[in-house]
VOMARDREN-667674 format. One line per field, with one value per residue (C-alpha): residue number from 1; residue in three letters; x, y, z. Coordinates in nm, 4 decimals. Each point is the difference from the previous one (the first is absolute). Layout:
BEGIN
nr NUM, ...
rest ALA, ...
xx X, ...
yy Y, ...
zz Z, ...
***
This chain:
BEGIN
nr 1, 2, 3, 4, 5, 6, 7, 8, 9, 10, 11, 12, 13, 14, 15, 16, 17, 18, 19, 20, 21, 22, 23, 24, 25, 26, 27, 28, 29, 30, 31, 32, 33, 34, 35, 36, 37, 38, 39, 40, 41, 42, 43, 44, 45, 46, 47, 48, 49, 50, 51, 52, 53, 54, 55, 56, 57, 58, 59, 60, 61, 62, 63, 64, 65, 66, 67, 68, 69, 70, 71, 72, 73, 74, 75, 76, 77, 78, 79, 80, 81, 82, 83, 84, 85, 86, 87, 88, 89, 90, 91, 92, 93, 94, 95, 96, 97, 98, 99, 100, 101, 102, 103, 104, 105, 106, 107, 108, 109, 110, 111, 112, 113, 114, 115, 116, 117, 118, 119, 120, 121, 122, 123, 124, 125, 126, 127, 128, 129, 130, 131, 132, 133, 134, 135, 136, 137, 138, 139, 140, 141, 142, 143, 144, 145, 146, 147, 148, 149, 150, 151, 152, 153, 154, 155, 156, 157, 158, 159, 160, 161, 162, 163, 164, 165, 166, 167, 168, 169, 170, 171, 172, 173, 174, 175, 176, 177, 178, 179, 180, 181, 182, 183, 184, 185, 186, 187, 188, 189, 190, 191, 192, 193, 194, 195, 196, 197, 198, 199, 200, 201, 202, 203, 204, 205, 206, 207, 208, 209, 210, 211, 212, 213, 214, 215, 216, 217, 218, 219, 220, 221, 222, 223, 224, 225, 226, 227, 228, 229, 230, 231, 232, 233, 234, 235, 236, 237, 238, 239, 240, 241, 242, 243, 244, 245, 246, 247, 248, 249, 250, 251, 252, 253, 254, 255, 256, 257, 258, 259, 260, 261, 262, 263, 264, 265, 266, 267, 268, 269, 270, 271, 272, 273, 274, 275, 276, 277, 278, 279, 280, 281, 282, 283, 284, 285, 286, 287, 288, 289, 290, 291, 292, 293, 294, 295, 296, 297, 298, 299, 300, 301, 302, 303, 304, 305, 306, 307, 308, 309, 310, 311, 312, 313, 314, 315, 316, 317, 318, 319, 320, 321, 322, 323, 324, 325, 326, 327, 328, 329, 330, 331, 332, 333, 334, 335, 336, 337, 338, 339, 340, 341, 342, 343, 344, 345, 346, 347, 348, 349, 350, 351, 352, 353, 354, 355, 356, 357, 358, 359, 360, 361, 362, 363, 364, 365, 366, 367, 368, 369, 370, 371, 372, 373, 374, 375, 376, 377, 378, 379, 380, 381, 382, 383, 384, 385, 386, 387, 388, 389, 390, 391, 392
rest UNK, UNK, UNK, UNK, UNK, UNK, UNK, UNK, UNK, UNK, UNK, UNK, UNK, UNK, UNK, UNK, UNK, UNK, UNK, UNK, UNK, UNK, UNK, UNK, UNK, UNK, UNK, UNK, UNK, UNK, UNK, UNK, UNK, UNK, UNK, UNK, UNK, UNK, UNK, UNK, UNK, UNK, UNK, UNK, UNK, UNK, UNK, UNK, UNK, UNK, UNK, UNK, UNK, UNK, UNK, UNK, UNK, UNK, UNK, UNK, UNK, UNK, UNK, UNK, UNK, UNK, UNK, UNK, UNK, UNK, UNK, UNK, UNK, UNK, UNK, UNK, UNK, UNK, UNK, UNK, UNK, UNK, UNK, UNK, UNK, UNK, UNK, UNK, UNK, UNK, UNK, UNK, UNK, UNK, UNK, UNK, UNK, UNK, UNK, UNK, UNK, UNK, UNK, UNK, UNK, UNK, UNK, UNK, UNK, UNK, UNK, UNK, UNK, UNK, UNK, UNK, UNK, UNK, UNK, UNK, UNK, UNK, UNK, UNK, UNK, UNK, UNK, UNK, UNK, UNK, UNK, UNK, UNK, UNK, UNK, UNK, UNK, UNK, UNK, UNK, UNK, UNK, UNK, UNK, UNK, UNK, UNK, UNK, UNK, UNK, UNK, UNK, UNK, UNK, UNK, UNK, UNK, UNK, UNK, UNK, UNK, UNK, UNK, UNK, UNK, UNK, UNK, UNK, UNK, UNK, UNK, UNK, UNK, UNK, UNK, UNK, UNK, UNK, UNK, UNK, UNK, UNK, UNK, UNK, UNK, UNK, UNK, UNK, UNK, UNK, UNK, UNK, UNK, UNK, UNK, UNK, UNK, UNK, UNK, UNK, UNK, UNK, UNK, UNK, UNK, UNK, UNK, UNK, UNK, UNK, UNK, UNK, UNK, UNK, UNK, UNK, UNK, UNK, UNK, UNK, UNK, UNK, UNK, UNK, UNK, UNK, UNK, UNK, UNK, UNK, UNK, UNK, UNK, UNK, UNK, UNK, UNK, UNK, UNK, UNK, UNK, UNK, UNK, UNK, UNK, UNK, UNK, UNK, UNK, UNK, UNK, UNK, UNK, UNK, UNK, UNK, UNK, UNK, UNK, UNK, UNK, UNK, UNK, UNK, UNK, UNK, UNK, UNK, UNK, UNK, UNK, UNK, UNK, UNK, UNK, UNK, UNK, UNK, UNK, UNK, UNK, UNK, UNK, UNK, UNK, UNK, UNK, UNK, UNK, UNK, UNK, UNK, UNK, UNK, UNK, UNK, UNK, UNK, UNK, UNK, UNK, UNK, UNK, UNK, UNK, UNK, UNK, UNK, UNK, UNK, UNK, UNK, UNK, UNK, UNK, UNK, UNK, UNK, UNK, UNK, UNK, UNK, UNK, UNK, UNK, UNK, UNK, UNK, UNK, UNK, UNK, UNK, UNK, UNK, UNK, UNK, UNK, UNK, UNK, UNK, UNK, UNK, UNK, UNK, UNK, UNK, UNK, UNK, UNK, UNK, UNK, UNK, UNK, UNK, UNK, UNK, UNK, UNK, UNK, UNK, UNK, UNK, UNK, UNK, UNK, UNK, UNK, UNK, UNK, UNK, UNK, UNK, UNK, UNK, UNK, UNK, UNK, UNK, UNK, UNK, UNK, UNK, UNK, UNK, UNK, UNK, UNK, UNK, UNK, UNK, UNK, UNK
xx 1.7197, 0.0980, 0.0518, -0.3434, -0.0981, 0.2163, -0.1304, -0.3405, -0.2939, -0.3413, -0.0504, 0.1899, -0.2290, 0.0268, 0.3896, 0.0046, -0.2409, 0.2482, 0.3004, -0.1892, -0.0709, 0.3811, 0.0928, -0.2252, 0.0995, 0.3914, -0.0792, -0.1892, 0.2863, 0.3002, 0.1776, 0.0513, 0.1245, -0.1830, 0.1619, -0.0015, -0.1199, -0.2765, -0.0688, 0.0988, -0.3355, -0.1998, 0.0852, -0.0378, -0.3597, -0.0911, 0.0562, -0.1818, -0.2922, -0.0401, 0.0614, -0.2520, -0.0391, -0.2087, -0.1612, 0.3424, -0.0587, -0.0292, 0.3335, 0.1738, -0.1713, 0.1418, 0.3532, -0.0076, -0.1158, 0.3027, 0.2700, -0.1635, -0.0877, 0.3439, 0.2058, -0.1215, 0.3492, 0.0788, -0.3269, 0.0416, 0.3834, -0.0912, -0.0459, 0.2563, -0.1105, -0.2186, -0.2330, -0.0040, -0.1928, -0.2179, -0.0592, -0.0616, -0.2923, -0.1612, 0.0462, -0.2607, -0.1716, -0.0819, -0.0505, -0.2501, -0.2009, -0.0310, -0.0009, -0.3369, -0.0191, -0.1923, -0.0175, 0.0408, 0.3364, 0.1703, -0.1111, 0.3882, 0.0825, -0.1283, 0.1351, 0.3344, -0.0069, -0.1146, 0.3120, 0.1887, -0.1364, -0.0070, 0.3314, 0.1944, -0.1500, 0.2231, 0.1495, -0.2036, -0.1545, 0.0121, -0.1739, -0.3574, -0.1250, 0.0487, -0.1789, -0.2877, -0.0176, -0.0661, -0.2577, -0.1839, -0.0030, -0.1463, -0.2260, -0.1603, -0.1259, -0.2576, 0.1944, -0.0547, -0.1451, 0.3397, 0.2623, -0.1363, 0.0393, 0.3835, 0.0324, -0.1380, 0.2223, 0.3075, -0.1571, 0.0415, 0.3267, 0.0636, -0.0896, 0.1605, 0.3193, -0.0202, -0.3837, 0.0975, 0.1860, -0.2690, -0.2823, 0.2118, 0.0001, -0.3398, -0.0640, -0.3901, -0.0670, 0.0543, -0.3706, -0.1637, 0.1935, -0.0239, -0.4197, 0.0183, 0.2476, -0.2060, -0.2943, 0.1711, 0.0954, -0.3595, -0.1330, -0.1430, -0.0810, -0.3903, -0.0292, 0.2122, 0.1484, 0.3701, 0.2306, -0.0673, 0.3182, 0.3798, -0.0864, 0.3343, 0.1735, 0.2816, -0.2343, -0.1725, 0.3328, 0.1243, -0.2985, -0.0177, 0.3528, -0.0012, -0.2533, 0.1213, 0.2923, -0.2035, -0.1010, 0.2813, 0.0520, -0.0084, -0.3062, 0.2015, 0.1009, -0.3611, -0.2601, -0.2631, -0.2540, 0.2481, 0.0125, -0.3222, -0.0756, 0.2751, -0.2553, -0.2196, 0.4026, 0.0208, -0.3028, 0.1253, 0.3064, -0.2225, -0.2252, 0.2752, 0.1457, -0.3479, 0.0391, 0.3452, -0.0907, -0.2939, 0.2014, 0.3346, -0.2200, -0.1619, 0.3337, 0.1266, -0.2878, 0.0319, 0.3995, -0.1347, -0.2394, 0.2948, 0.2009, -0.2579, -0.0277, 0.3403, 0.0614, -0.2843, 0.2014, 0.1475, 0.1042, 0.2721, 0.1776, 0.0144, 0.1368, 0.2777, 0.1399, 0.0324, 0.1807, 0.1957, 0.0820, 0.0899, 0.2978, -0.2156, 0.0034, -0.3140, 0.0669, -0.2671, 0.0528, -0.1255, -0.3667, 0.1085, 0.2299, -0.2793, -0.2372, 0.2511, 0.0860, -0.4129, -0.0422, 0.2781, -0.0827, -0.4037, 0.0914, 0.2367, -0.3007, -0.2357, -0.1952, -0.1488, -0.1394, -0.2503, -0.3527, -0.3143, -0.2845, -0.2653, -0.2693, 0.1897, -0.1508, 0.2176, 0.2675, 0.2101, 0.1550, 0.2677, 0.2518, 0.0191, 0.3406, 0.0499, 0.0791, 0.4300, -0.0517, -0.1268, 0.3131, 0.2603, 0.2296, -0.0216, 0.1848, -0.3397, -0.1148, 0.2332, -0.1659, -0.3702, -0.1817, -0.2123, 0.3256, 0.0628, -0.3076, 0.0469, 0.3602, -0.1003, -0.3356, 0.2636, 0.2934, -0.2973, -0.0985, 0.3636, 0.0338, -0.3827, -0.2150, -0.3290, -0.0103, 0.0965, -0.3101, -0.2219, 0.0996, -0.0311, -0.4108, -0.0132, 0.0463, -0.1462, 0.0162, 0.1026, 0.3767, 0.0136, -0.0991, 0.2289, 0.2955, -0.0555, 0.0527, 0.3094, 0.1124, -0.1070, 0.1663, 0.3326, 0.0292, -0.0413, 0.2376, 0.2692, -0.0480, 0.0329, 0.3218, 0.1295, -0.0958, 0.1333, 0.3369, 0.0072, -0.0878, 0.3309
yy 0.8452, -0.3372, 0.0864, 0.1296, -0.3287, -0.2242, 0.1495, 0.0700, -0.2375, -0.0200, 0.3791, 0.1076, 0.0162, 0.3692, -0.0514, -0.3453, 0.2549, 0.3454, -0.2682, -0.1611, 0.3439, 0.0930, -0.3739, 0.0653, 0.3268, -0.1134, -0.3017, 0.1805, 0.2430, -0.2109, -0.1265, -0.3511, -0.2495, 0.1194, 0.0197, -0.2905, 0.1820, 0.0545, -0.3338, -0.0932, 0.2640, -0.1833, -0.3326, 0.1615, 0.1461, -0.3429, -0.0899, 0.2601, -0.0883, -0.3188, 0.0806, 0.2503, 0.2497, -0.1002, 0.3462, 0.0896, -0.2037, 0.2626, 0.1481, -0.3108, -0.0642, 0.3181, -0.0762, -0.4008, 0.2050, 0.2607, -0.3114, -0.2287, 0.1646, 0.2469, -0.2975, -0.3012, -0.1959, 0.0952, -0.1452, -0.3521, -0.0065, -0.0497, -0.3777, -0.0836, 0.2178, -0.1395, 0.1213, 0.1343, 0.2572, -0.1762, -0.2024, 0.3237, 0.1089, -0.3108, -0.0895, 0.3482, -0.0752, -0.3559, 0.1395, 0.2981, -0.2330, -0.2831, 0.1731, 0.1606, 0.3342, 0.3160, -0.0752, 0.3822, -0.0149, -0.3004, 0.1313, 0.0685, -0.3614, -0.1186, 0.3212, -0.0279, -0.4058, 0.1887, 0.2293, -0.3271, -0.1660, 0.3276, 0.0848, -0.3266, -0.1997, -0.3339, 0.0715, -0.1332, -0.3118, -0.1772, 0.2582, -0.0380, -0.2932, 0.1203, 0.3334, -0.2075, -0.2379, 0.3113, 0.1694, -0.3788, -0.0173, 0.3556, -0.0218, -0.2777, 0.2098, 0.2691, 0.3088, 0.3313, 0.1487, 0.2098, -0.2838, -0.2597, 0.2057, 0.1138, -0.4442, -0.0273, 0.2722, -0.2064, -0.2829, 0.2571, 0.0543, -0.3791, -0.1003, 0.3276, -0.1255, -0.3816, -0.1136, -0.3409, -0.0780, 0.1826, -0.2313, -0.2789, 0.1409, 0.1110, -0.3623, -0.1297, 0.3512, 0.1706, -0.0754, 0.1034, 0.2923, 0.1558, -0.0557, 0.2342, 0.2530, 0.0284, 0.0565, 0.3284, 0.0791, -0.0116, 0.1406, 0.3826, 0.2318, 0.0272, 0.3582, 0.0790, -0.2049, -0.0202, -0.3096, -0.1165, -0.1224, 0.0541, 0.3445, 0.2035, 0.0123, -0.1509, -0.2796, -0.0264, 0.0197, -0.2868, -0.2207, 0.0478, -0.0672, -0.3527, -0.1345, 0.1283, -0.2439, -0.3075, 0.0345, -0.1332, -0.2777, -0.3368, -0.2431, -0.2641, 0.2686, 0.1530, -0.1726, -0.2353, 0.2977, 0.2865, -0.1302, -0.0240, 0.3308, 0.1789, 0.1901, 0.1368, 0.0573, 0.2402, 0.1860, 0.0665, 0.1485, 0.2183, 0.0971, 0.1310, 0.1990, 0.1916, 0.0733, 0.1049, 0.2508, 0.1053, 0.0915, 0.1275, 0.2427, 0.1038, 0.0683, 0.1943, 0.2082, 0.0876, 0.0400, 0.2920, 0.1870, -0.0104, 0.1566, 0.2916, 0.0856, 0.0454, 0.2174, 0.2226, 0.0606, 0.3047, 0.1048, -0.3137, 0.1360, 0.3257, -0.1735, -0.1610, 0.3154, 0.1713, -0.2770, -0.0130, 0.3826, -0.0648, -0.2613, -0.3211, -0.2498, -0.1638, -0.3389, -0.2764, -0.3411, -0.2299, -0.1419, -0.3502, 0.1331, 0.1601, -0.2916, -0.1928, 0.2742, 0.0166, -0.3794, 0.0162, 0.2511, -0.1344, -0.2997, 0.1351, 0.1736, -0.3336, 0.0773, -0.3640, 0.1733, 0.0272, 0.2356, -0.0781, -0.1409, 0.1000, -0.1256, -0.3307, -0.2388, -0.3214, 0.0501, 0.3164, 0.1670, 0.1497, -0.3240, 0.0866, 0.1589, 0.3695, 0.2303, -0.0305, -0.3670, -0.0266, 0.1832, -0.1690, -0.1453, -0.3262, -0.1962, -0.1004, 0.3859, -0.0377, -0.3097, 0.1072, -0.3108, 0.1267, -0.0794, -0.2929, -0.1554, 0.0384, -0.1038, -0.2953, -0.0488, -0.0120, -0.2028, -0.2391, -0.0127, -0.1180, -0.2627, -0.1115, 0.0982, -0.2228, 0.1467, 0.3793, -0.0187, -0.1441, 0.2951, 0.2796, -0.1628, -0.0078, 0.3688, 0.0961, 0.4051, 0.0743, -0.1503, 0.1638, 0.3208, -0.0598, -0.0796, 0.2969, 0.2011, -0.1886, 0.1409, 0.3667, -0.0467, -0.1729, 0.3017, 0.2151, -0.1103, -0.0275, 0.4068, 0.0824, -0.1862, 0.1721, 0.3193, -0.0294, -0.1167, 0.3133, 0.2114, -0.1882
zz 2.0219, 0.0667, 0.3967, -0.0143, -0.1140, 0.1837, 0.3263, -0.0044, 0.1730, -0.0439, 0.1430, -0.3262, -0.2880, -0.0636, 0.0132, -0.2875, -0.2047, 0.0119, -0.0665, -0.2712, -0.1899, 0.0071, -0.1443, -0.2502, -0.1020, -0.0216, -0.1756, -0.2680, -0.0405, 0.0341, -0.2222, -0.1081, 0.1252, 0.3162, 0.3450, 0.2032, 0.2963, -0.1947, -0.0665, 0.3427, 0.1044, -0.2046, 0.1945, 0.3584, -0.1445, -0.1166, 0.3581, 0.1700, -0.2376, 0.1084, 0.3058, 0.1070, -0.3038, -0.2699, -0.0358, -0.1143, -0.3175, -0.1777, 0.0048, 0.0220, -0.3373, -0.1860, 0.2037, -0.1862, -0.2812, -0.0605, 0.0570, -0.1901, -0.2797, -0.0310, 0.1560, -0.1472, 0.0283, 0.3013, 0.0888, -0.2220, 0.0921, 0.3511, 0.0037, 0.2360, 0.2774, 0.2906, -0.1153, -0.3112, -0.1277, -0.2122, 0.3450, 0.2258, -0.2192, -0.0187, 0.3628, 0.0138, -0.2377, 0.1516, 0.3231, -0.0492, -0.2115, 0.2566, 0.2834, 0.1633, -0.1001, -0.0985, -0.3953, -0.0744, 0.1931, -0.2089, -0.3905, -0.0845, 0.0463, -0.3149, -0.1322, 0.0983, -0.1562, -0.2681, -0.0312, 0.0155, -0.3199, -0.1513, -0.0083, 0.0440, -0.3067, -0.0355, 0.3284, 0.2274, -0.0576, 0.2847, 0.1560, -0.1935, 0.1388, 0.3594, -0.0970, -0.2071, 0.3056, 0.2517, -0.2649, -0.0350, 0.4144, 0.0157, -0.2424, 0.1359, 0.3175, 0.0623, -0.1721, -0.0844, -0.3534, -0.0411, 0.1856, -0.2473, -0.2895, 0.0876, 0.0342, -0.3279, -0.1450, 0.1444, -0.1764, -0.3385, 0.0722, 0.0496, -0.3569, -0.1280, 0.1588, -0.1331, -0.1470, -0.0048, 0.3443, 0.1905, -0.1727, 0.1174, 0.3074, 0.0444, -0.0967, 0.0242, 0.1894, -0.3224, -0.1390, 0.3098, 0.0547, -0.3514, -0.0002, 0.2943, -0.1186, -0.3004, 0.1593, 0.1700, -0.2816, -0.1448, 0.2998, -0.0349, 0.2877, 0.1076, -0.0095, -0.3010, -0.3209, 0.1055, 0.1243, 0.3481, -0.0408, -0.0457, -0.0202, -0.0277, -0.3862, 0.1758, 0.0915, -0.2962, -0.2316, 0.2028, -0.0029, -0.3925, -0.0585, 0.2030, -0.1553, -0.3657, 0.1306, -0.0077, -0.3372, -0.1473, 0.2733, -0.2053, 0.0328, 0.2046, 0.2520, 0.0149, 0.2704, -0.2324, 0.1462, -0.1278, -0.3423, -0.0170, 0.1507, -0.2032, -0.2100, 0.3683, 0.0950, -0.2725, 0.0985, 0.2816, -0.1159, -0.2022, 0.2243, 0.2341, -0.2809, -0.0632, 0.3922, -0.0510, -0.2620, 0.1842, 0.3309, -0.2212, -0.1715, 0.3139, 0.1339, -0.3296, 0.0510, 0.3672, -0.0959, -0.2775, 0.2449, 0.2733, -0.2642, -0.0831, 0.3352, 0.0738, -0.3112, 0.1347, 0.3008, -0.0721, 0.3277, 0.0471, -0.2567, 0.1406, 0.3258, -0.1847, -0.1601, 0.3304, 0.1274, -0.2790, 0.0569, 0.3595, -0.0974, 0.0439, -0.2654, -0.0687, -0.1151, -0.0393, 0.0137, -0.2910, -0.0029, 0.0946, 0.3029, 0.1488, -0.0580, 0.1790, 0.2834, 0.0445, -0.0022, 0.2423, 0.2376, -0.0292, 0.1443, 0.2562, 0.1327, -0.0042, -0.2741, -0.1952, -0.3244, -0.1846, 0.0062, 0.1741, -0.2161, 0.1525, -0.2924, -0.0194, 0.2418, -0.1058, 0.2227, 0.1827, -0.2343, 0.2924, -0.1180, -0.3319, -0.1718, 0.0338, -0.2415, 0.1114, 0.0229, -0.3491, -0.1321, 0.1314, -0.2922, -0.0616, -0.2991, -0.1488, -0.0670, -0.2925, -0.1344, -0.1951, 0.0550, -0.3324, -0.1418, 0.1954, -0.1185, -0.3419, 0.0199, 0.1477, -0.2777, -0.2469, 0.1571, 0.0159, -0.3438, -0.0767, 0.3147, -0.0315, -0.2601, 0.0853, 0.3305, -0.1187, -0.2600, 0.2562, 0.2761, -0.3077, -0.0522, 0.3645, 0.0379, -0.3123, -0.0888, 0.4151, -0.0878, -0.3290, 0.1657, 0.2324, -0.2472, -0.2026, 0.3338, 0.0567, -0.3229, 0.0673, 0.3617, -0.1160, -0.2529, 0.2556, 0.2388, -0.2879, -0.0723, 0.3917, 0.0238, -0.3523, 0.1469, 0.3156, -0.1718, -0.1723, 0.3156, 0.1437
***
């Protein structure tokens, strides 16, 4: 793989692609710490990126992915290279976003940022001004309905990672910045009552769980316009949330009628037993292995994501997240930012009781409804995890 990579020109796009889905596959299934020729592919894909291959963003995306997220210390431990890790995705990351470029084609940068903060909380500090920095320099040109939703979801993940030293970074941009963001969040498609924007779960979960983080951000941290604003910040978090149920029960549902259709097919199962009879075993990977294996082979074949909309006129709907894309793991689909919110309602009521009885007027029966779901949802998860313990 490397050789593939370490020879190929500007002719050899199918070639970075075909190496790209094996890295992928081997750093999924490796095991940890990963192989340093793996890491070494990611470095020679970085440079083929920049050099001539953004269209293969997408697989160098699910590569950074896999190490990042299975490897994380090989990834922070690499400090004394030249460069480092943590530099090599940036360095992409700065360059697809500055450079002039089909907007469709450079989506996984602020993804891949994303997969930084995610995973590598505490670890990487110095790196979030230099991503805020890009996002404030981006956002300040003409850009794309789905390109400035992904910045603003790096944005998320900024406060999620450290509230307080990304308001300090942010700096006097913060006020501006947050009346637009919640103005997309506001926003509602013409032809139909949904989010315009940040609309993936993945998106929304994210955008809901960064600004839950600057709830409990103390007054002399907090922009004069923030703390005035905290109650309309709060709104926001809750109107997010009501998307986020909206588009997770959507998804349960579609989930369910999958799941009746394939237990009316009948004739698979006769399939399997003659195999079965014949000496083949038939073994099926796990539901997150083959959300990963799609996502994988999806973007090996240049696919961007997401389904036509073709009674939405706000925007094209052909940069949204796909189906694969919207599974991928991530470390936040284990944090319930119903729960989050109420965790952080009532670490507030201990650390600042004025301003948690003046957010709990502010959003009046919504927040309690809200609460009481946390409840119901916290319960919930609690009995999976007891169940599954037993099942182990």
């Amino acid at each position: 793989m490397l050789l593939l990579l370490s020879n190929i020109n500007s002719q050899g796009q199918d070639v970075i692609e075909e190496a790209l889905e094996l890295a992928c596959f081997f750093s999924f299934y490796s095991d940890v710490p990963l192989s340093p020729r793996l890491w070494s592919l990611f470095v020679q894909a970085a440079s083929c990126l920049v050099e001539f291959a953004l269209e293969a963003w997408p697989g160098v995306l699910i590569l950074g992915d896999n190490l990042i997220s299975r490897d994380t210390a090989t990834f922070l431990a690499s400090a004394a290279a030249s460069p480092s890790y943590p530099q090599t995705v940036f360095e992409i990351v700065r360059h697809s976003l500055t450079v002039d470029a089909h907007e469709e084609d450079i989506l996984c940068a602020p993804r891949l940022a994303c997969v930084v903060l995610q995973n590598c909380r505490g670890g990487v500090d110095q790196w979030l001004e230099p991503y805020l920095r890009l996002v404030g320099e981006r956002l300040s040109k003409p850009t794309s309905r789905a390109l400035r939703d992904e910045l603003l979801v790096l944005v998320a993940n900024a406060l999620y990672y450290d509230a307080a030293k990304t308001l300090s970074v942010l700096g006097a941009s913060a006020a501006p910045l947050f009346g637009e963001w919640f103005g997309m969040i506001f926003a509602r498609r013409k032809k139909r009552e949904t989010s315009q924007h940040f609309r993936s779960l993945a998106q929304k979960r994210a955008v809901a769980l960064g600004l839950v983080s600057l709830l409990g951000v103390p007054d002399q941290v907090l922009p004069a316009e923030l703390v005035a604003g905290m109650p309309q910040i709060l709104n926001g978090v809750l109107r997010v949330l009501a998307d986020f149920k909206v588009e997770e029960d959507e998804r349960a549902k579609d989930l369910a009628e999958e799941d009746d259709d394939e237990e009316g097919g009948d004739d698979d199962g006769d399939d399997e037993e003659d195999e079965e009879d014949e000496g083949f075993a038939v073994v099926e990977a796990d539901d997150v292995t083959q959300r990963r294996l799609r996502a994988a082979a999806r973007s090996m074949l240049g696919g961007r994501g997401g389904d036509a909309d073709d009674d939405d006129d706000d925007d094209d709907d052909s940069d949204d997240w796909g189906e694969e894309e919207e599974d991928a793991e991530s470390p936040l689909d284990h944090v319930d930012p119903f729960v989050a919110l109420a965790e952080a309602m009532q670490a507030l009521a201990q650390a600042a009781p004025a301003r948690a009885q003046a957010l709990a007027a502010a959003g009046g029966q919504q927040l309690a409804e809200a609460a009481a779901l946390a409840e119901v949802r916290r319960r919930e998860a609690a009995e999976a995890e007891a169940k599954k313990a037993v099942s182990t």
